[in-house]
C-alpha positions as CSV (number, residue, x, y, z in Angstrom):
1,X,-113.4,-73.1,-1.3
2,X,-117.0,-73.3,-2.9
3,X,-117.5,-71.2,-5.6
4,X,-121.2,-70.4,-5.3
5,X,-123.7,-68.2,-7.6
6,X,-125.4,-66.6,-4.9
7,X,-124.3,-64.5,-2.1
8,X,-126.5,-66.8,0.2
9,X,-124.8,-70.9,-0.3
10,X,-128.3,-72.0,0.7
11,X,-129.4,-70.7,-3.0
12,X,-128.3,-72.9,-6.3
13,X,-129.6,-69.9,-8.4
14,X,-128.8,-66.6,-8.1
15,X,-131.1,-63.3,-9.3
16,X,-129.9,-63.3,-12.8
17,X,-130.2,-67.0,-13.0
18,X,-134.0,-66.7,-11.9
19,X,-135.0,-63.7,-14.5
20,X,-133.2,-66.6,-17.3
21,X,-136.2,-69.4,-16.4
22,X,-138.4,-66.3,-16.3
23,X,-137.3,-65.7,-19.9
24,X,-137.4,-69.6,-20.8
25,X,-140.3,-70.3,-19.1
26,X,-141.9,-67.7,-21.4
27,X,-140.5,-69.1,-24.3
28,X,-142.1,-72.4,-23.1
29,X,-145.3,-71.5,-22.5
30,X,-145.2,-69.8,-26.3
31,X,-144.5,-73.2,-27.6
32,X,-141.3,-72.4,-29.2
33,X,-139.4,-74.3,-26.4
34,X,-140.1,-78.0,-26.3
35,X,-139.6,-81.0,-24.3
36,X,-137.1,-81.7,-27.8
37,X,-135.1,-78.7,-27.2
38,X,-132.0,-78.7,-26.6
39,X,-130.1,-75.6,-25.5
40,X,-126.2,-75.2,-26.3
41,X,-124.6,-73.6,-22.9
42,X,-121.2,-72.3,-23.0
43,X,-119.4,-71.7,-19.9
44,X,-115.3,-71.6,-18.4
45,X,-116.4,-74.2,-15.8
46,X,-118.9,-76.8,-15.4
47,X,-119.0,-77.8,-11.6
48,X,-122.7,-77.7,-10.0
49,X,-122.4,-73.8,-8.2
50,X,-120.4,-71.6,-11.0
51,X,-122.7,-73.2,-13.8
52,X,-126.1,-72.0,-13.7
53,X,-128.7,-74.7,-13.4
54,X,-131.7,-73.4,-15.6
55,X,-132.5,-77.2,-16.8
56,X,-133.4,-77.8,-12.8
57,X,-136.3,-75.0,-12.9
58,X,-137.2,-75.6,-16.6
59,X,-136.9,-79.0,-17.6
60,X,-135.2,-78.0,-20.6
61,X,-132.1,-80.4,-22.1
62,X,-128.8,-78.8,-21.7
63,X,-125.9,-79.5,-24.1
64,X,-122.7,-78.0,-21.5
65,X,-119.6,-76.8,-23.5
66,X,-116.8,-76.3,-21.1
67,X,-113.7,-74.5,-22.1
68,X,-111.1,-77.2,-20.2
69,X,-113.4,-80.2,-19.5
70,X,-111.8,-83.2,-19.7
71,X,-113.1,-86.6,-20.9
72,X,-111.0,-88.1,-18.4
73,X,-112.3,-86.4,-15.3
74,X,-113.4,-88.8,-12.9
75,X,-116.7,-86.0,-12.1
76,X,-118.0,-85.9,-15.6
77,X,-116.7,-89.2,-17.0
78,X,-119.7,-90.4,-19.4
79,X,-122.0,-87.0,-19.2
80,X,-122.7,-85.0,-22.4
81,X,-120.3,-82.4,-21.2
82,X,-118.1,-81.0,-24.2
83,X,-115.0,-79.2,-24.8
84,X,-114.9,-76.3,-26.4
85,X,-113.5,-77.5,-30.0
86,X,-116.7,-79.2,-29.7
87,X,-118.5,-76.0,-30.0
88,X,-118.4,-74.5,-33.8
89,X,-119.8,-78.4,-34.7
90,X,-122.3,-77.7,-32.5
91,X,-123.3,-73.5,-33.1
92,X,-123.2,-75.1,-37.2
93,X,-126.1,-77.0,-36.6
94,X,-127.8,-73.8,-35.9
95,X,-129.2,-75.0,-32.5
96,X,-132.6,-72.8,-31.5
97,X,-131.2,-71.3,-28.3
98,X,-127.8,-70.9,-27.0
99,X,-127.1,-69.5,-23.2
100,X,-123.9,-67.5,-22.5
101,X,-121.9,-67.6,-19.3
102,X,-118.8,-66.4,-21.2
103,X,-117.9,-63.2,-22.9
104,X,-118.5,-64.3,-26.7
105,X,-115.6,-64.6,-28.8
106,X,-115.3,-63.8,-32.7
107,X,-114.7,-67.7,-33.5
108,X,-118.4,-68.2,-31.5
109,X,-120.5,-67.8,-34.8
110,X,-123.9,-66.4,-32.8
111,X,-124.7,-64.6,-36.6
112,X,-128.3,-65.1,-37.2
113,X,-129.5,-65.3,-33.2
114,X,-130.7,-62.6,-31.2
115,X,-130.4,-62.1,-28.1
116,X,-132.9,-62.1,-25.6
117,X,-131.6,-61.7,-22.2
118,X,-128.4,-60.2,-20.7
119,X,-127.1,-59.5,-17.3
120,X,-123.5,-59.3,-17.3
121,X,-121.5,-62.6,-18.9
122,X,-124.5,-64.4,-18.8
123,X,-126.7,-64.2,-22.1
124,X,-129.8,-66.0,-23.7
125,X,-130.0,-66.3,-27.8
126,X,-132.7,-67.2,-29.9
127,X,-131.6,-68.2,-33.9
128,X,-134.0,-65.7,-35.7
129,X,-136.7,-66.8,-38.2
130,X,-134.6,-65.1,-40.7
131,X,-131.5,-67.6,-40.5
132,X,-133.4,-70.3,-41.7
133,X,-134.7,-73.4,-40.0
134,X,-135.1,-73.2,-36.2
135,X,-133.5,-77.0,-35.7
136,X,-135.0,-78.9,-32.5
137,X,-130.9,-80.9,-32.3
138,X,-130.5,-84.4,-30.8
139,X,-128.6,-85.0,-27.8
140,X,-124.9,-84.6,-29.0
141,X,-122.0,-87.5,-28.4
142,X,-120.2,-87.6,-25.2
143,X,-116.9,-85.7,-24.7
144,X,-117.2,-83.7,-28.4
């Protein structure tokens, strides 16, 4: 019935999950991650085990991009969770970081980041110095 990350239900993060805030926390305490960051997560399904909870351990802002959520569902009524069509608005605005929980697709424009961590689906990247501006985004608009 519970879908959890970990082999062990006592644990909301699994190994993976923990060397990702390793990685952030790094990026943190470098000073390229801010207390105005915002990090685009993409993942197939939002509920609290399947979704890995980095913004618990880091304190960093999450901007969730589900493939099916629904603005209607009576769990995530009024959160910032998006759908997927959401999701090119949201890569356009070159955002500095974007976490992976999801194979990458070829509409998923990720040209210009690099990426920093992988352990099977679940990726960290970073928007190179090269594309441009590193943008710090605001919080985006409910149900995009």
């Amino acid at each position: 019935y519970w879908q959890y990350p970990t082999s062990d239900p006592r644990w909301l993060i699994n190994r993976d999950g923990a060397k990702l805030v390793g990685v952030l926390d790094d990026e943190i305490r470098a000073g390229r991650i801010t207390q105005d960051t915002h990090i685009v997560q993409i993942t197939d399904y939002s509920w609290s085990w399947p979704l890995v909870q980095f913004p618990l351990f880091t304190g960093i802002n999450a901007d969730v991009f589900e493939e099916k959520a629904s603005p209607n569902d009576q769990w995530s009524a009024g959160s910032r969770l998006c759908r997927w069509d959401a999701l090119p608005q949201a890569l356009a605005a070159r955002p500095a970081y974007v976490v992976a929980q999801v194979p990458i697709q070829s509409w998923m424009d990720l040209r210009g980041y690099e990426e920093m961590f992988k352990a099977g689906n679940l990726r960290l990247f970073r928007l190179t110095a090269s594309s441009g501006t590193v943008r710090i985004g605001a919080p985006l608009q409910p149900g995009g």
